[in-house]
N, C-alpha and C positions, 0 to 999 in steps of 0.2 A: 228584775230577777231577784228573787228573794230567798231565802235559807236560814236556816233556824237549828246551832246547836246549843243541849243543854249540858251540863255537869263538869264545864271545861274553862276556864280564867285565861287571862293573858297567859299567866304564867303557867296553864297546863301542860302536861307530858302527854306526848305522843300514846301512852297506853292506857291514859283518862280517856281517849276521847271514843265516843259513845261507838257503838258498833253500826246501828244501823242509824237513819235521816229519813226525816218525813220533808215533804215540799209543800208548803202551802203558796197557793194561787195559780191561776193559769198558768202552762208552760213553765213554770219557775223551776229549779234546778234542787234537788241538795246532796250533798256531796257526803260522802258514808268513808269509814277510812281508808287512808291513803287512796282517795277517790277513787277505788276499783269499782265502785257500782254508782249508778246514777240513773235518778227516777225523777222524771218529769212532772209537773202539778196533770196531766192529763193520763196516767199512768204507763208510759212509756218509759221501759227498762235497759240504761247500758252501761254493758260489761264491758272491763277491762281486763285482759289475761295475761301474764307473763310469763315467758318460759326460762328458768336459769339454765345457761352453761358451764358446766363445771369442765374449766380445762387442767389435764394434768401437770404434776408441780416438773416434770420437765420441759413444759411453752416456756416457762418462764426465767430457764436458762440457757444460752447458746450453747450445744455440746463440745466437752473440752477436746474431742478430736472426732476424726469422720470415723464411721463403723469399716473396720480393712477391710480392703480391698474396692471401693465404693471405683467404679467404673464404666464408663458410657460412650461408645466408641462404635463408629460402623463396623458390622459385622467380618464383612469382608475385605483384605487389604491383600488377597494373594496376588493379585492382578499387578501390585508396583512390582517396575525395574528399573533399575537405574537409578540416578539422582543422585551420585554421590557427592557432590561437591556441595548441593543444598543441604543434604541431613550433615555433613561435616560443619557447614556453616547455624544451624541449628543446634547442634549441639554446643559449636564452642560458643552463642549468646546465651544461651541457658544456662550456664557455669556463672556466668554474674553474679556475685555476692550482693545483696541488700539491694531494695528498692524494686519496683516494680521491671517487668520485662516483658517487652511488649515486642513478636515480629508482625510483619507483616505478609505473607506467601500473595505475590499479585502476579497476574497477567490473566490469557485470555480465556473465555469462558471453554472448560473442555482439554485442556492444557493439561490437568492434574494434579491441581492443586488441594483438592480435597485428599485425593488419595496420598500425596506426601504428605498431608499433616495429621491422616490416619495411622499413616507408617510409621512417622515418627514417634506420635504418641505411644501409639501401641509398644512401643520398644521403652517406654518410660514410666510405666505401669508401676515398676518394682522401685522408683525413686519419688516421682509423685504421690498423693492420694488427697481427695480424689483426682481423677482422670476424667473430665466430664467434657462432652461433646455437647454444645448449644449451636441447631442453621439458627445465624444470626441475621437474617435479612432484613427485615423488619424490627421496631422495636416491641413490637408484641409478640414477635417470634422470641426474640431475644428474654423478655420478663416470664413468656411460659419455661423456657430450657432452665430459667434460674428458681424459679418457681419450682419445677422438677427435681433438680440438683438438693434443694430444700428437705423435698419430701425423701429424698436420697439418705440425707442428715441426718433424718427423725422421722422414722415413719407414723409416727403415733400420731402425726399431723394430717394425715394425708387432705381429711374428712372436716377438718375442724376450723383451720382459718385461710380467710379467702384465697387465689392467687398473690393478689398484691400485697397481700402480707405475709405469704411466703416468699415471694421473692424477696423482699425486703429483710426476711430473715436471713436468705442465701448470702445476701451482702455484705451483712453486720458478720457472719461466721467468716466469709474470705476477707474480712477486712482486719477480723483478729487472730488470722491463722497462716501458716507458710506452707512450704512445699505441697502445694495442689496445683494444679493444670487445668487449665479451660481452652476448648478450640471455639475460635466462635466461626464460625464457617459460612464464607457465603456474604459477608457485609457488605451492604450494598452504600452505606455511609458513615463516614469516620464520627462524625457528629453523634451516629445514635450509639457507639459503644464508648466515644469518651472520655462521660462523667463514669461509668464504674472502672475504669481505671484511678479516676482522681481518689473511690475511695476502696481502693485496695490497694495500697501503697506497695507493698510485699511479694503482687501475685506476679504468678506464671503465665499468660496469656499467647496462645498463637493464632492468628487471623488468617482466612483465604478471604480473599477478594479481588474481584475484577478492577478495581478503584487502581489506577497506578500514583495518582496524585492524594494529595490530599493526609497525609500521614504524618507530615514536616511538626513535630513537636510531639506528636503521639505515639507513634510506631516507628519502628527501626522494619524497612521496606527491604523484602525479599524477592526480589523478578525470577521467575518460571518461563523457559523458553519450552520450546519443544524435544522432544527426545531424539536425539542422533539417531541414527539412524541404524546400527545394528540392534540396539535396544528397541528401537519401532518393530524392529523383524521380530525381536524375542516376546514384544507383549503379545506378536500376530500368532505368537506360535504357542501362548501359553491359554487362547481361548479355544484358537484351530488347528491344535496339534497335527492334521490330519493335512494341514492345506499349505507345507511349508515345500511351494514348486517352488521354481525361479522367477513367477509372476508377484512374489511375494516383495520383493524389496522394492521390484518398481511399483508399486503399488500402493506401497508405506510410502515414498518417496512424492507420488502423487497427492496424497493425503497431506503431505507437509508435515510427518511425522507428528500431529496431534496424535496425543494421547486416546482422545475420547471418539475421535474417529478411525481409528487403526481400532479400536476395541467395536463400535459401531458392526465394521467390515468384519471384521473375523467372525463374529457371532453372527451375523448374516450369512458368511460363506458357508458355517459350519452349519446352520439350519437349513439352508437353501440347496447344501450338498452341491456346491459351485467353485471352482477355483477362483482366487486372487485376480486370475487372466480375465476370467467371464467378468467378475466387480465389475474391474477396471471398464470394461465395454460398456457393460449397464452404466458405470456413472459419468461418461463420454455425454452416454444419450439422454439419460433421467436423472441430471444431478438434481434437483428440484425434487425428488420425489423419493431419492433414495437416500439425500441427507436426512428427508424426515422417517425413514423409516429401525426400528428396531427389531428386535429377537423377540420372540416372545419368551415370560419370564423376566426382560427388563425395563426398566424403568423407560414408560414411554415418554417420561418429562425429558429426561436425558438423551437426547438426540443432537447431531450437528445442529440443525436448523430451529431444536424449539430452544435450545440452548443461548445461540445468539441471535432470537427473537426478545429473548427479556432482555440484553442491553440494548438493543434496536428504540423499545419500545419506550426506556428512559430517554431516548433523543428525542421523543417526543415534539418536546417543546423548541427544537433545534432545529428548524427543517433543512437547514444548510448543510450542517450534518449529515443527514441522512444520503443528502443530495451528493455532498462531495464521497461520500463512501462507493455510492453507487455509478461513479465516473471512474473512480480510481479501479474497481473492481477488472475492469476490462483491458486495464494495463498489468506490466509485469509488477509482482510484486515489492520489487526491492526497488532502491534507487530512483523514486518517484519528487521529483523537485515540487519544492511548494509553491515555487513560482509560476508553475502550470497550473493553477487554483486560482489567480490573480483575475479579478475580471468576475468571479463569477457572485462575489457578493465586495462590499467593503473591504478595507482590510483587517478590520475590526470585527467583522463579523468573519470572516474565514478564520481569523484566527481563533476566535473562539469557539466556530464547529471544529477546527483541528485538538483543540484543548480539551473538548468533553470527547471527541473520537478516544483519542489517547487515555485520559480518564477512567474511560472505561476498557482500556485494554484492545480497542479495536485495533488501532493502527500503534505506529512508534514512531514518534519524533526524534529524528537524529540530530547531530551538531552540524552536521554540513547539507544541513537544512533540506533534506532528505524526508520522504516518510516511507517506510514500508509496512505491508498488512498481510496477514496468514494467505496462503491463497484459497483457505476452504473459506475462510472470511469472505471471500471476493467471489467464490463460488457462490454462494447462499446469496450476496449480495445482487449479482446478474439474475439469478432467477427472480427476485424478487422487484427490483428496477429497471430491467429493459430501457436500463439508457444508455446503451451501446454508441447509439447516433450520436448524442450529447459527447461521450467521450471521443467519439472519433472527430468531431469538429473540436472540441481543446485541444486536444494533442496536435492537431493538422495545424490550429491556430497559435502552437509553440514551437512550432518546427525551429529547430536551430541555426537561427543565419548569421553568420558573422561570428560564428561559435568554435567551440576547439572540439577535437576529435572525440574528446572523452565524452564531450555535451551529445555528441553525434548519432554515439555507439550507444548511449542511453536512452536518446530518443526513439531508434532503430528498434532499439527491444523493444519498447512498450508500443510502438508500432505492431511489431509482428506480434508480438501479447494478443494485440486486440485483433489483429489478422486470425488469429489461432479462435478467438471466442467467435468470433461474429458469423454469421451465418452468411456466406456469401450470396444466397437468394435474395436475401432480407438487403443484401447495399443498397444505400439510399445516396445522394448526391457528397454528401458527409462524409463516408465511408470512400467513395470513390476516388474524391481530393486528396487524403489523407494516403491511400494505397498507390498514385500517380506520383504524390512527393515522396511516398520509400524510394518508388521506382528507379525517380532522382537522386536518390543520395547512394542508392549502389553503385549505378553507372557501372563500369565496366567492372569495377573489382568482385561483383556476385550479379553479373550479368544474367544470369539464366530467372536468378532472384527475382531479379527486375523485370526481368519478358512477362512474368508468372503475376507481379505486382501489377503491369501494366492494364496483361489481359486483362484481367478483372476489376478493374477501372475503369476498362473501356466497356466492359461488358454492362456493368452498373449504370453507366451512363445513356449508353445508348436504349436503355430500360428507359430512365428517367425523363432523356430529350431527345429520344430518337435517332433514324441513323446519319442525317446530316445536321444536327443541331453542333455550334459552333465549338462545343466542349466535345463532344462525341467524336468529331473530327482532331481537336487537339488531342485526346487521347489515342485516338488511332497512330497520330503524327509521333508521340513518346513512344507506343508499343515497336512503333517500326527501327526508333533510334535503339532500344535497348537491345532490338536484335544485330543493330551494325556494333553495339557493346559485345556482344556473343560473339563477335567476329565472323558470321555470314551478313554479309555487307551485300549479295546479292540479291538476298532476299529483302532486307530492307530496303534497298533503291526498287524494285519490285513493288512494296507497299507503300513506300514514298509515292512514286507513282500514281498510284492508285489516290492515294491521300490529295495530291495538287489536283487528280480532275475532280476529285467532291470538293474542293473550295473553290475552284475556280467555276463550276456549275454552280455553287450557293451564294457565293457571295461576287463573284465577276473577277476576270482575269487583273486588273489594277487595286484590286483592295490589300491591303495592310498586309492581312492575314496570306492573302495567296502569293505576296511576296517570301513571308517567312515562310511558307511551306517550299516554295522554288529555295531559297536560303538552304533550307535541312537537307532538299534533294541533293545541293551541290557540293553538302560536305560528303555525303553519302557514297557520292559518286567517287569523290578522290580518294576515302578510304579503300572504295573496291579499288585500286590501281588504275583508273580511267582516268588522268591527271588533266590531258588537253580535253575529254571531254565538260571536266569539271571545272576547267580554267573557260572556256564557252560561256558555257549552263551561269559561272557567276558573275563573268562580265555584262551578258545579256541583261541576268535578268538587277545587277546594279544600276546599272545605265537607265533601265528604263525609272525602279522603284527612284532612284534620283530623280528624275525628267518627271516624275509624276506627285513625286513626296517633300520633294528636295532635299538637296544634297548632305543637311546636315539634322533629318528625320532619322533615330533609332533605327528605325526598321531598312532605311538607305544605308546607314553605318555597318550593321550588320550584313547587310550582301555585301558589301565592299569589302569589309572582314574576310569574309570566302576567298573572296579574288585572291585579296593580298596574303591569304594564308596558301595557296597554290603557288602562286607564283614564289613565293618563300620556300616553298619544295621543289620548284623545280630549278631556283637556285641553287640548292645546297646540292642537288642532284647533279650539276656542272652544265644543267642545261641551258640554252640561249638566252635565256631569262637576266638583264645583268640586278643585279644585286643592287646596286646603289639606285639605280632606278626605283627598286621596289621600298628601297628605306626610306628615299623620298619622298612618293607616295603615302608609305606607313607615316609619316611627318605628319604631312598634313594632315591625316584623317584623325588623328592625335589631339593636332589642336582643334578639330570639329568637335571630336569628341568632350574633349574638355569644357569648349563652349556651350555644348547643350544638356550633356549629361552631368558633367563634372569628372575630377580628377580622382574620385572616389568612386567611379562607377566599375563595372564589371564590361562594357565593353572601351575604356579607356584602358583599363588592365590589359584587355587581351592584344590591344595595339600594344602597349608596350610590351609585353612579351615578344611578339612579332619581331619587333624591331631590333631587341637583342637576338632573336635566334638569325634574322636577316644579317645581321653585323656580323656574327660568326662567320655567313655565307662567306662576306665580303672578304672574310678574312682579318676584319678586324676583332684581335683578341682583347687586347684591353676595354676596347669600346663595346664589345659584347660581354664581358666579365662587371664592369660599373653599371651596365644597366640589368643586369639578373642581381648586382649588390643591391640597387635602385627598385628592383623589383620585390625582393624579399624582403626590404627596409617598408614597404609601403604594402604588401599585401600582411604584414606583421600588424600593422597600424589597422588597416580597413578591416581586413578580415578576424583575424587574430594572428598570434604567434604560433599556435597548436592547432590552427584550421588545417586541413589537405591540400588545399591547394599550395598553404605559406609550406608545409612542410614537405610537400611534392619539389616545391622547386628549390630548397633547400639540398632534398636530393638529388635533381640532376645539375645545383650549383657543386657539389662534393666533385661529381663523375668531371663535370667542366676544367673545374681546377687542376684535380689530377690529370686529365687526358688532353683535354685543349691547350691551359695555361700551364703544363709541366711543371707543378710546383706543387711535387707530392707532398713535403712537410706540412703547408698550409692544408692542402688535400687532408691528409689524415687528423691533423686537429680538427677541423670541421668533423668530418668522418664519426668521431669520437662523439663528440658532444651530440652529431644527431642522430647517432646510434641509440645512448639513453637518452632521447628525448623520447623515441618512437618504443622503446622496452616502456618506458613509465608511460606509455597512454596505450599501447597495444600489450602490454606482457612480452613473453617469451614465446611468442607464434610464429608462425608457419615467415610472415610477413618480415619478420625480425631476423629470420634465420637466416632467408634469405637475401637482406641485405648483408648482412653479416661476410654469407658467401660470395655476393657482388662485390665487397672488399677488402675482402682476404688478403689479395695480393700487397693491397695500401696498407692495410695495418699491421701484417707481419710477412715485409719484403724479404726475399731471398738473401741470406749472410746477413740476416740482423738476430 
């Protein structure tokens, strides 16, 4: 390539040099000035064009203050109530002299977090300037709202330089200026808002965010619960003025006094022309379908369910996560142990789906190692994971053994929690074990409870394995004991009955099983007042499960139990029966028991109970006083010290003391101490009162 100019030296000026250039030889090139034209040796012609921007001589300064009144706020904030303890606390970190201030507004999506830090601002209009609202979800949400803020500045920009250098302008003007306000709303990560804190030393920043973690050096963290509940009634009453029945509160209350769903419901009642009562029905039947639904007129993104679909969909990458949410969903909300979690992944790894649940606002981890979750959380959650079955085998596979009363009454709730969600058609073999041990842990104190847990255990089952499969028949065998709990004891010896000929047709008169069914019949029997028919019924059928199992077989020990708990009543009764005989007796089986089962076990326990109430018989005080001391000392140990049973016989050791071994002082110090024992694990109940009243007479005796 060649080129050829004339009239111009080393040392020529730019406006010697020639105007136009000729090219000599094929294709060769020459260049004309400032190379805006160029002609090839085969006459091929190009243009180069330039266009100037002339920008005005204010780009070129940051303006020395915002234009008053510069302001960018949602529209609408009439809908807040309440909150005052958060805007109290808002206000006094705002008052901070020098340095940046940074809160943070967190919790759950739908809470109301946007609209407190609408209210807020909006009330700080005439101290701030600007007042600028940026959703900061994204970082490219975040550089358009700063971008905008820009154009806010100086509108002479609007048209002239890119995004990215307006934003870039917004930051340099807050990085050199004070008293202005930004919400960044909605942050989905501390990470992407940061660096413009590092360079705006000075500013005023408020944040909503679902994030509860993750602030520790950035943000001074503000948590948002839900609204109490007369303020749930007042937001109900400020979209559906019309619809404030008495279905109204329970209704908020249903809701879990969420902000966004108590506002959801009102504008639904009030278009739908439905009372609070109707909701309530509809969301019984169609939670799934009415969380998603809105008013028309609002915001279809804003609903329960598409609401906490986007923190859902960040668990993404967690599937544990997601997994544990949708187990817990179907228990009570509150007072959920994390040690019912244990088992279903590492412990590494649950810990870490609990960390991002929390995170993001889903659940809350407490200090006593507790979680609790919103229950519309848990609502949205069951519709979407139908793992009912799943939960109902953890919970079954936590049952409290050996446990204190308070573990008992926790687990009892989220029992009946999941008794409340599950669809009793849909019981599966899961669902049936789990409602057979409520059954059991009522026993007599909510007997009717229990009758109701049973049926539908038995019911579930005999669905699953038919009506003589070997479960089918066990739960028939519970339903019948929880009704001798009910105290008709006729009817249960009735279905007892009933129960010993389907095992003994399924499985033959000498099996295991059809011994323990003869076992329940004959305790059945002596509850109804039938005493020598039941002293018969459990010698017969000991002697034989002995003769066939031997002597020191579980299931031999227990009929022998029968016997010797008969004959132990009809000792204390003054009948023929002599007492030392039967403790004798009780001896031995004692140390059988201990041979096979151990000294730990639950049918060594109930001999030795035995043996002290038989000692009573006998008349021996002291020697029936050391072994209920013996008893309580070792069901403390086995069971716990706050079990029912250690604290069952706690109480009829108080009655003992005082009534048998006349030694009310001791009587009443005991009295004392298991009075608040049973206040701090029961409260102030029905339960409490009435011991109270059972000892009146001991704790404030006549002339004291």
């Amino acid at each position: 390539m060649t080129g050829a100019l004339s009239g111009a030296g080393e040392e020529g000026s730019a406006a010697e040099l020639p105007v136009s250039a000729a090219a000599s030889g094929e294709r060769s090139i020459a260049a004309g000035r400032s190379i805006r034209q160029a002609i090839s040796g085969d006459g091929s012609v190009g243009m180069y064009a330039e266009t100037a921007l002339a920008l005005p001589a204010e780009a070129y300064v940051l303006p020395a203050a915002a234009p008053e009144g510069v302001v960018n706020l949602p529209d609408d904030t009439t809908l807040f109530v309440g909150r005052e303890r958060e805007l109290a606390r808002l206000d006094e970190a705002f008052t901070v002299s020098g340095g940046v201030v940074v809160q943070a507004v967190h919790g759950l999506g739908g809470i109301g977090k946007s609209t407190l830090a609408a209210h807020w601002a909006a009330g700080g209009v005439r101290s701030y300037n600007p007042v600028w609202w940026i959703t900061a979800e994204t970082p490219s949400d975040l550089e358009a709202g700063l971008a905008d803020l820009a154009v806010a500045l100086q509108p002479v920009l609007r048209d002239l330089l890119s995004r990215e250098a307006l934003r870039e302008r917004a930051v340099q003007w807050l990085a050199a200026h004070e008293q202005w306000l930004l919400v960044l709303d909605n942050v989905s990560d501390p990470a992407h808002v940061k660096p413009l804190f590092g360079r705006a030393p000075r500013g005023r920043f408020l944040i909503t965010t679902r994030r509860a973690s993750g602030w520790h050096g950035i943000a001074e963290p503000l948590s948002l619960d839900v609204l109490p509940l007369p303020e749930a009634v007042r937001l109900f009453g400020r979209i559906h003025q019309a619809g404030q029945d008495d279905e109204v509160g329970v209704l908020c209350a249903e809701l879990g006094c969420l902000p966004l769903a108590v506002e959801q419901a009102a504008a639904y009642c009030a278009e739908a022309g439905i009372s609070a009562g109707r909701y309530r029905e509809l969301l019984a039947a169609y939670p799934e379908e009415l969380f998603a639904q809105s008013a028309e007129g609002t915001d279809r993104a804003r609903t329960v369910a598409r609401v906490w679909r986007v923190s859902l969909d960040r668990l993404a990458d967690t599937p544990l996560a997601g997994r544990i949410l949708g187990i817990i969903a179907w228990w009570a909300p509150d007072g959920i142990p994390r040690a019912y979690l244990d088992g279903l992944g590492s412990p590494i790894e649950v810990t870490e789906a609990l960390r991002r649940l929390a995170a993001h606002s889903l659940v809350k981890l407490h200090d006593d190692a507790t979680i609790s979750v919103h229950r519309l959380v848990q609502a949205v959650a069951r519709a979407e994971s139908g793992g009912g079955h799943v939960a109902a085998a953890v919970l079954e596979r936590n049952a409290p053994r050996r446990q204190g009363i308070d573990q008992e009454l926790m687990w009892l709730a989220h029992m009946e929690a999941l008794a409340g969600h599950a669809d009793p058609v849909a019981d599966t073999m899961d669902e049936a074990w789990l409602f057979n041990l409520g059954g059991h842990r009522y026993g007599s104190d909510r007997a009717q409870r229990a009758i109701e847990l049973h049926e539908r255990a038995s019911v579930a089952t005999e669905r699953a394995q038919g009506p003589y499969g070997w479960a089918t028949l066990l739960m028939r065998r519970n339903l019948a004991r929880s009704h001798g709990y009910a105290g008709d004891h006729e009817h249960a010896v009735d279905l007892l009955e009933e129960n010993l000929a389907d095992y003994v047709r399924t499985f033959g008169p000498d099996h295991h099983r059809s011994f323990d069914a003869r076992t329940e019949l004959a305790k059945e029997v002596m509850k109804a007042g039938r005493v020598a028919d039941a002293r018969a019924l459990a010698e017969q059928n000991a002697e034989r499960a002995e003769e066939v199992l031997g002597e020191e077989h579980r299931t031999a020990l227990e009929a022998r139990a029968v016997w010797t708990d008969v004959s132990t009543q009809l000792a204390l009764e003054g009948e023929s029966v002599p007492a030392a005989e039967v403790a004798c007796t009780i001896e031995e089986l004692m140390a059988k028991a201990a041979r096979t089962e151990g000294e730990d076990s639950d049918i060594f326990d109930k001999f030795h109970r035995q043996l002290a109430t038989v000692r009573e018989a006998a008349g021996d005080i002291p020697g029936a006083e050391a072994l209920l001391e013996e008893n309580i000392a070792r069901r403390s140990r086995v069971y716990g010290a706050t079990a029912w049973t250690t604290m069952l016989t706690r109480t009829t050791f108080v009655t003992f003391v005082w009534k048998q071994a006349a030694d009310p002082d001791r009587a009443r110090e005991l009295a004392v101490a298991l009075i608040a024992d049973w206040k701090r694990l029961l409260g102030d109940g029905p339960y409490v009162r009435q011991l109270q009243q059972d000892f009146a007479a001991l704790l404030d005796p006549p002339g004291v």
